[in-house]
C-alpha positions as a printed NumPy array, in Angstrom:
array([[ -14.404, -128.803,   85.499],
       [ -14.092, -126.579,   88.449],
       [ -10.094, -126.531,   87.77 ],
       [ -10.344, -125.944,   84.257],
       [ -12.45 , -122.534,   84.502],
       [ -10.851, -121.663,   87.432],
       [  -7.506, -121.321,   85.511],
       [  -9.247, -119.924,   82.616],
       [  -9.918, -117.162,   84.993],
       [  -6.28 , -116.749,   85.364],
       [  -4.636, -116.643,   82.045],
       [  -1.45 , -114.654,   82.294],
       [  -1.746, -111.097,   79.947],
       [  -0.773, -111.53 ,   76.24 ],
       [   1.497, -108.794,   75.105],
       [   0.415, -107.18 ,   71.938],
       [   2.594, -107.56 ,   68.991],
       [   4.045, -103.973,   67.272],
       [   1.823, -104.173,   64.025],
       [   4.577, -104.452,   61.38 ],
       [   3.829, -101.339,   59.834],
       [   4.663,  -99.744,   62.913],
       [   7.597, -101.45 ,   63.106],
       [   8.893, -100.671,   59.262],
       [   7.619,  -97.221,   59.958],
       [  10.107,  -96.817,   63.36 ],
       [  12.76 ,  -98.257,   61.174],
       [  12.128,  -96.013,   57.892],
       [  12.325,  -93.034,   60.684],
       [  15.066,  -93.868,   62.288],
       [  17.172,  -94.747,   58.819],
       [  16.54 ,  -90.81 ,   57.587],
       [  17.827,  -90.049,   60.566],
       [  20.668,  -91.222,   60.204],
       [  21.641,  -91.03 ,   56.484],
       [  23.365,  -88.342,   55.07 ],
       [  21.115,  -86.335,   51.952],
       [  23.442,  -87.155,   48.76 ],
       [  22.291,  -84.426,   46.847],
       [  23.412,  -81.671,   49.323],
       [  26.693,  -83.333,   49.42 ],
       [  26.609,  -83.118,   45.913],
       [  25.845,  -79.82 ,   46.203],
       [  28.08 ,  -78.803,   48.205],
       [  30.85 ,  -80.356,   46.118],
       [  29.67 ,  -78.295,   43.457],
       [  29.327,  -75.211,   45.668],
       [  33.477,  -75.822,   46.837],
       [  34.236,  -76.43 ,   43.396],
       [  33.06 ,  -73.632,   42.248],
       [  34.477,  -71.123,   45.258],
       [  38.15 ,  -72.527,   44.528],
       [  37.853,  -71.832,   40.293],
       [  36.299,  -68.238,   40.953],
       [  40.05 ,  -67.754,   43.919],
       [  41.787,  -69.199,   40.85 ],
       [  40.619,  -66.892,   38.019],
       [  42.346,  -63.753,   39.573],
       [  41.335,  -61.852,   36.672],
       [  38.079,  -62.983,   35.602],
       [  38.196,  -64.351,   32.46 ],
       [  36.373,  -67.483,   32.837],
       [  33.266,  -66.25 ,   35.124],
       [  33.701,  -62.509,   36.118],
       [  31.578,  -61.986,   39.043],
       [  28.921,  -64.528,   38.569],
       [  30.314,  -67.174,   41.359],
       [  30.86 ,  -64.833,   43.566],
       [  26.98 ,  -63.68 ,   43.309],
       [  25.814,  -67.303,   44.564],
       [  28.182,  -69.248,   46.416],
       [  28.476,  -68.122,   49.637],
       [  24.845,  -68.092,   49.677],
       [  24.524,  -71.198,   48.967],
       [  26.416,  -72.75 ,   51.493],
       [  24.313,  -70.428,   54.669],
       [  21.523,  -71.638,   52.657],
       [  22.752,  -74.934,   53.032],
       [  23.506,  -74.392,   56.733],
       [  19.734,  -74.206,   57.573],
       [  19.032,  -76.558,   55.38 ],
       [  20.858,  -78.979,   57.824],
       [  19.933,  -76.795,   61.112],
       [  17.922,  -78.611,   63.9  ],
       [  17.355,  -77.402,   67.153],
       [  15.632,  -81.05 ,   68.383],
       [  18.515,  -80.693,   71.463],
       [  19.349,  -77.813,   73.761],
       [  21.139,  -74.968,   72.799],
       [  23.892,  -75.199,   74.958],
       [  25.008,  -78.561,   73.553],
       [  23.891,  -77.518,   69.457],
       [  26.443,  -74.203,   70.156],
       [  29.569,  -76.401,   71.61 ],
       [  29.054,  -78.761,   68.309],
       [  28.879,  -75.602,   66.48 ],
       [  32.016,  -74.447,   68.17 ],
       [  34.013,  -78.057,   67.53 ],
       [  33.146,  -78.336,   64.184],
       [  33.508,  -74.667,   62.956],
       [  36.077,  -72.327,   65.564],
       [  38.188,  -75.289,   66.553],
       [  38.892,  -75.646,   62.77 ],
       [  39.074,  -72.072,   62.031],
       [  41.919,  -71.762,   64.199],
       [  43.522,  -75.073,   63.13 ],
       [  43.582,  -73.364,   59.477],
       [  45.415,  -70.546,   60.611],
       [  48.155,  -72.129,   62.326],
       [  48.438,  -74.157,   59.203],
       [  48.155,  -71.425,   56.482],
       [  50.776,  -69.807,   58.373],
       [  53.103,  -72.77 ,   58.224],
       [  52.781,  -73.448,   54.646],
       [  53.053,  -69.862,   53.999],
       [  56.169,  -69.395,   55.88 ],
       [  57.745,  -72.274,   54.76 ],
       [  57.706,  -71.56 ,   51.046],
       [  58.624,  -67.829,   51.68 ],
       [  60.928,  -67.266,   54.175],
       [  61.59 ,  -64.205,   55.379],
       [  60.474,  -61.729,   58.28 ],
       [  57.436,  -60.022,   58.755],
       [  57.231,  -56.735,   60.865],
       [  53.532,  -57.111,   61.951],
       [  53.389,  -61.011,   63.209],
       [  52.614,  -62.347,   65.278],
       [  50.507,  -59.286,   65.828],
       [  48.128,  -59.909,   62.835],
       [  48.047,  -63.728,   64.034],
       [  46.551,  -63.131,   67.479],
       [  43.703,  -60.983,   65.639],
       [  42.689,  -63.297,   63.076],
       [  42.331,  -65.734,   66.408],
       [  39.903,  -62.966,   67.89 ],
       [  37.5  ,  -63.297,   64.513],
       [  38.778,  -60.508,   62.616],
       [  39.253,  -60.555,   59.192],
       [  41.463,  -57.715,   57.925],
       [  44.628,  -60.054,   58.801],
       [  43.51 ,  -62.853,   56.801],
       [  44.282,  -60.683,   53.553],
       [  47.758,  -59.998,   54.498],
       [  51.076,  -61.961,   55.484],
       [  51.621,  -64.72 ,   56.866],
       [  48.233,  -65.732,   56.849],
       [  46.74 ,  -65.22 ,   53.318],
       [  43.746,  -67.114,   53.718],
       [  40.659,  -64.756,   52.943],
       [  38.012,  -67.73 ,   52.817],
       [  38.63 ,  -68.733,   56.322],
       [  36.502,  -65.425,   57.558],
       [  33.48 ,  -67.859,   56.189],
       [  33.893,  -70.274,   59.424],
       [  33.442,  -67.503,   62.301],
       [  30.284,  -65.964,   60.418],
       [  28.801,  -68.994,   59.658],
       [  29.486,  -70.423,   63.563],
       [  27.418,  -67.256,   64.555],
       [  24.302,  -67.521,   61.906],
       [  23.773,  -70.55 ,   62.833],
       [  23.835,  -69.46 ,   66.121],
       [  20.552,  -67.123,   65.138],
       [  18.957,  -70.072,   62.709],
       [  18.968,  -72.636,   65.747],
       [  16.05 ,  -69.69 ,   67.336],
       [  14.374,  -69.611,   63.605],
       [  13.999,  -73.429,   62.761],
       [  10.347,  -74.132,   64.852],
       [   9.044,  -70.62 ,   63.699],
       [   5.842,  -70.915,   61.954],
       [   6.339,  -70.175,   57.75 ],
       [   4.358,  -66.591,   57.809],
       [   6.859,  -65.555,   60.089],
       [  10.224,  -66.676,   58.899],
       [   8.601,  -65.001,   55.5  ],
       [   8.471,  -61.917,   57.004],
       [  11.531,  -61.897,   58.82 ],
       [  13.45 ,  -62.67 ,   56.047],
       [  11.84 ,  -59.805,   53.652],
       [  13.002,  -57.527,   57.007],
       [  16.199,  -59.078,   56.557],
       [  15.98 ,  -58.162,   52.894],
       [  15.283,  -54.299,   53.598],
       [  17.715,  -54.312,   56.588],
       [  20.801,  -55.305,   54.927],
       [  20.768,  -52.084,   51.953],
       [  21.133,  -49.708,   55.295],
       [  23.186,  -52.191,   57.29 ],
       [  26.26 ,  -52.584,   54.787],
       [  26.647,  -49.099,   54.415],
       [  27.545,  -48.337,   58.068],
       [  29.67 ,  -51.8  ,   58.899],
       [  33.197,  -53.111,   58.036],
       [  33.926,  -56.55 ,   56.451],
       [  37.119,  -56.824,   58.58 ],
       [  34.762,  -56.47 ,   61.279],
       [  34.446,  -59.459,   64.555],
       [  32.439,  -62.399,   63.16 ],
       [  32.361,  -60.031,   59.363],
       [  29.334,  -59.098,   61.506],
       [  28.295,  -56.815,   58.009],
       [  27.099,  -60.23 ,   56.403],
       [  24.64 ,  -61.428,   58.985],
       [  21.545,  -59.761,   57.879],
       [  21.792,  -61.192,   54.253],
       [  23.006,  -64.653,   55.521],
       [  20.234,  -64.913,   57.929],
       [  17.903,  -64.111,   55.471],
       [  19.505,  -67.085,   53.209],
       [  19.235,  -69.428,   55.788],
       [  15.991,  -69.223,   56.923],
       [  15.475,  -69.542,   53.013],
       [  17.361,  -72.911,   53.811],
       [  14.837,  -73.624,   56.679],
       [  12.023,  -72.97 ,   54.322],
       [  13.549,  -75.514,   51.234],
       [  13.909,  -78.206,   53.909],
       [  10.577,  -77.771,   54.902],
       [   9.781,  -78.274,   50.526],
       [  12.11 ,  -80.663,   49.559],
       [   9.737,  -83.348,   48.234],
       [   8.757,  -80.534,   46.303],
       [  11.989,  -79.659,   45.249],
       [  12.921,  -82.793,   44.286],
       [   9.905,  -83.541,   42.172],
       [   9.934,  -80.571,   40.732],
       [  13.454,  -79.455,   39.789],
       [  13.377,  -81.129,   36.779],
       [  16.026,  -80.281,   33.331],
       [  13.828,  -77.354,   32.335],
       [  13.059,  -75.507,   35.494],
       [  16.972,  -75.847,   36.443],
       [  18.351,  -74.375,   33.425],
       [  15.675,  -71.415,   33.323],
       [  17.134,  -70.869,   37.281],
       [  20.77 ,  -71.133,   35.83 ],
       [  19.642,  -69.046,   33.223],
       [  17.863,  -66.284,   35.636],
       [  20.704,  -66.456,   38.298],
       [  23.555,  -65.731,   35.552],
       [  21.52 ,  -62.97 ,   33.675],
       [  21.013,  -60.79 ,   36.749],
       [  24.672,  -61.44 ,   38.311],
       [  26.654,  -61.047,   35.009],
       [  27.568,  -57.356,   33.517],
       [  28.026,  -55.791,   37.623],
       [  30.1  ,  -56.538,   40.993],
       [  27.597,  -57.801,   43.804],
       [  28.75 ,  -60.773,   46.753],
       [  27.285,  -61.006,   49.972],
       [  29.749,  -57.915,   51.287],
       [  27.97 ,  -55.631,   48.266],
       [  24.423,  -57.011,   48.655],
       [  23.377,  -53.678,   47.6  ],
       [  20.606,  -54.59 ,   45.537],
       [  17.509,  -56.365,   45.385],
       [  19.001,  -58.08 ,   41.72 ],
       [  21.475,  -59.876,   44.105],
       [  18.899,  -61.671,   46.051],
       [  17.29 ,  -62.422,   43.412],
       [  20.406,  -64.083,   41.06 ],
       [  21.489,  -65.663,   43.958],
       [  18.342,  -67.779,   44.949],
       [  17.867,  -68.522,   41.332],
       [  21.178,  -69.969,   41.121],
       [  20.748,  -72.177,   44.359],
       [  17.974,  -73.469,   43.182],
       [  19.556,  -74.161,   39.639],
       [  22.559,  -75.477,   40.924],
       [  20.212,  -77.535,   43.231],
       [  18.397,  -79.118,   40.265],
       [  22.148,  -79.474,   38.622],
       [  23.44 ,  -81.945,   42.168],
       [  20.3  ,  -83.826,   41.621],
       [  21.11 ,  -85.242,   38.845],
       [  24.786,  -85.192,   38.532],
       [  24.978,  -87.267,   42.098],
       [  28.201,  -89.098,   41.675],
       [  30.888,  -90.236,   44.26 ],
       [  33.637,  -88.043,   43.601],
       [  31.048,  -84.573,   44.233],
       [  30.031,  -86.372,   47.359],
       [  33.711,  -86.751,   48.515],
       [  34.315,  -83.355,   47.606],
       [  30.882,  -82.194,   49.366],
       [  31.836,  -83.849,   52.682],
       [  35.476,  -82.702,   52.459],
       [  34.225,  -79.199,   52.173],
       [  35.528,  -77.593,   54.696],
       [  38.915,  -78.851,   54.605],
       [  38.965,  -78.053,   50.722],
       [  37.642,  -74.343,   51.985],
       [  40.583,  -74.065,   54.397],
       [  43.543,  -75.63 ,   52.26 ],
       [  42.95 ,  -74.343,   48.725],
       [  44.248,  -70.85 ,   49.258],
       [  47.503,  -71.468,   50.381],
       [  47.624,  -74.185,   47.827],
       [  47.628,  -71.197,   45.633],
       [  50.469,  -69.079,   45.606],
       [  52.815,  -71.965,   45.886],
       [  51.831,  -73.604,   42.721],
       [  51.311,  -70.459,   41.075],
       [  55.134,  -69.612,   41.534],
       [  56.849,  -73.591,   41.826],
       [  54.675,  -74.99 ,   39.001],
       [  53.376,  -72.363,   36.476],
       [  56.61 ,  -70.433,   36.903],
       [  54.711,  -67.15 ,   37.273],
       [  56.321,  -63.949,   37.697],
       [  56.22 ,  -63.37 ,   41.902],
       [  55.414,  -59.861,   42.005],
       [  52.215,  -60.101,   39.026],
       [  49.23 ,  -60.43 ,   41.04 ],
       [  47.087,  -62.173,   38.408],
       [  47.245,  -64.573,   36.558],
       [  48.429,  -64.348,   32.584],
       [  45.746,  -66.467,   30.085],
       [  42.637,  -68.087,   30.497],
       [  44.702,  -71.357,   30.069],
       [  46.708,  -70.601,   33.174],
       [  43.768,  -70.201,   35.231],
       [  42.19 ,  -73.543,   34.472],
       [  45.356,  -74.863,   35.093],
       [  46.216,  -73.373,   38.107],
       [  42.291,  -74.501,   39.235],
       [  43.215,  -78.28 ,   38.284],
       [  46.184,  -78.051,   39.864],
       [  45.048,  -77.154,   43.305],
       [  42.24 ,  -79.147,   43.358],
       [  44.044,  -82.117,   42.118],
       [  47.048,  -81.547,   45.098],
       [  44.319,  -80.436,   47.646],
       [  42.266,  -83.727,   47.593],
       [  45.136,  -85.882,   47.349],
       [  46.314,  -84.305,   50.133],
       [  42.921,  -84.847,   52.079],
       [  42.487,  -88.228,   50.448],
       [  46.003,  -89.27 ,   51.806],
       [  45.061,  -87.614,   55.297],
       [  41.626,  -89.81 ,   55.751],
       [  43.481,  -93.026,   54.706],
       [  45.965,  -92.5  ,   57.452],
       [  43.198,  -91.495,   60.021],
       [  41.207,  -94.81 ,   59.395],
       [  44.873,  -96.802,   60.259],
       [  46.173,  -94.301,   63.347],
       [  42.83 ,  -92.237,   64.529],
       [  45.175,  -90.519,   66.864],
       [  46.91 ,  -88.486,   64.004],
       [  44.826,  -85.845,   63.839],
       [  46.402,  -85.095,   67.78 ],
       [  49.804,  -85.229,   67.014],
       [  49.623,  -83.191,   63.66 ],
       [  48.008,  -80.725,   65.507],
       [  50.688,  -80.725,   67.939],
       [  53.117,  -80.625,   64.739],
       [  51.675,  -78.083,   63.317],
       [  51.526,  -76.063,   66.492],
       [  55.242,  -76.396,   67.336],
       [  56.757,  -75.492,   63.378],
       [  54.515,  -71.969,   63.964],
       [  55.845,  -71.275,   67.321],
       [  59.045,  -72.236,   66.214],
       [  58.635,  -69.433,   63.2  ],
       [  57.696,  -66.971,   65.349],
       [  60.549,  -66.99 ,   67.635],
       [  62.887,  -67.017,   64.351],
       [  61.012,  -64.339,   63.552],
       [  62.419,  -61.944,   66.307]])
């Protein structure tokens, strides 16, 4: 008797079992974590879609100016959407840097090389222009060898997000007034700055104001995705093309309060739109993005001239048919080409090295037959 309490006494300590909803809870979190959001990859897709037909219709006839009211928007909405600044800023700002400048630069080595290669001849200014398109300016991104105006995108967005990563833990009174300061700001602000600008440091007020709008949607998407149903998305489609249609007004002319106000209605249309169009190939296209972004404009002029047999020195384009042609065209050879690329990469991860090295080489090369 005396044994048996005495080792009662002593039982060793039980550990407590993780009730399982804490457990499925832990696992839920960690999952949506780690999961990509389909419908802003959808989006996206859309969004990239979109930019490359409004580059192909040179003279407007199948939108005018409403993608260019919308799009970029959408995508710094997008961006803080997707910003976080759970980690230091230090180490968000170098993944920033990898993902964005590292590419940006990449681009114009290779928009160079494509360029050069299908027109060969000598240009007085380069590598001149070359070295400041490398410093973030954008004027040389319009001309020879480069032609690649979408690439000033990458450098501004790099820095925004730079300013969202402050903006993300700010309480929702606040980020509502900064952003209708942003609002005011940016009527003065474009008047005195420069588009070719560092960083095309004259879009940062209205892209900061469109990303803490991002901030704010990611705090409402259950919301957003109860809510954005068929008739709320074609009234925003409906809003966003009204007010855009019949004038001239991107993110470089946000001049007007009418172009704040198409361009969140069409985000949030086009929003409603990747919710229910999810599909595989928009979600390919929405995580090939950037490289879509970066390759579509040299894409360009090449088929324009090879394929549709296009006078060279007629800037535009000649029918409405040629246009959607030319769009199919460049889409079709830009995500075969991207396609190809990820299928190697999966069998040789180390060929992303040596075609940068490549790549690298055939525009040094250039520029010393340039002299």
């Amino acid at each position: 008797m005396f044994f048996r309490t005495s080792f009662a006494r002593f039982k060793p300590p039980v550990r407590k079992k993780m009730s399982s909803t804490r457990t499925s809870g832990a696992i839920i979190m960690t999952v949506m974590n780690n999961t990509r959001e389909n419908s802003i990859d959808t989006l996206k897709g859309l969004g990239i879609l979109i930019v490359v037909a409004s580059h192909c219709d040179a003279d407007k006839r199948m939108f005018y100016s409403y993608p260019f009211s919308f799009t970029v928007p959408l995508f710094f909405m997008i961006s803080g959407y997707l910003t976080s600044n759970r980690g230091a800023f230090f180490p968000f700002a170098l993944k920033k840097f990898r993902r964005l400048i590292v590419p940006y630069w990449l681009w114009l080595v290779l928009s160079c090389d494509i360029f050069m290669s299908f027109f060969n001849f000598r240009l007085p200014n380069f590598p001149a222009n070359l070295w400041q398109a490398f410093a973030f300016f954008g004027a040389p991104l319009w001309g020879f060898p480069i032609v690649n105006v979408p690439l000033w995108f990458l450098p501004a967005l790099f820095a925004v997000s730079l300013m969202l990563y402050f903006c993300v833990k700010l309480p929702r009174k606040i980020l509502l007034w900064l952003a209708a300061a942003l609002l005011f700001t940016t009527l003065a602000w474009q008047k005195q700055t420069d588009r070719n600008r560092i960083f095309s440091y004259s879009t940062f007020p209205p892209a900061v104001f469109f990303g803490i709008l991002g901030i704010l949607a990611a705090r409402a998407k259950n919301f957003f995705k109860t809510n954005m149903t068929l008739a709320p998305t074609i009234a925003c489609l409906a809003v966003g093309f009204g007010l855009s249609v019949g004038r001239w007004a991107d993110i470089f002319a946000a001049n007007s309060p009418l172009f704040f106000m198409a361009a969140v209605a069409s985000c949030a249309g086009w929003y409603g739109v990747a919710l229910k169009a999810d599909c595989r190939f928009l979600r390919f296209v929405g995580q090939n993005s950037l490289p879509l972004l970066g390759l579509h404009f040299p894409l360009m002029q090449p088929i324009r001239l090879k394929l549709l047999f296009e006078i060279p020195n007629h800037p535009y384009n000649a029918s409405l048919t040629d246009n959607i042609m030319l769009f199919l065209c460049v889409v079709g050879t830009a995500l075969a080409l991207i396609g190809i690329y990820r299928a190697i990469e999966r069998k040789f991860p180390k060929i992303k090295d040596a075609g940068i090295a490549a790549a690298v080489a055939l525009l040094a090369f250039r520029i010393s037959r340039n002299f």
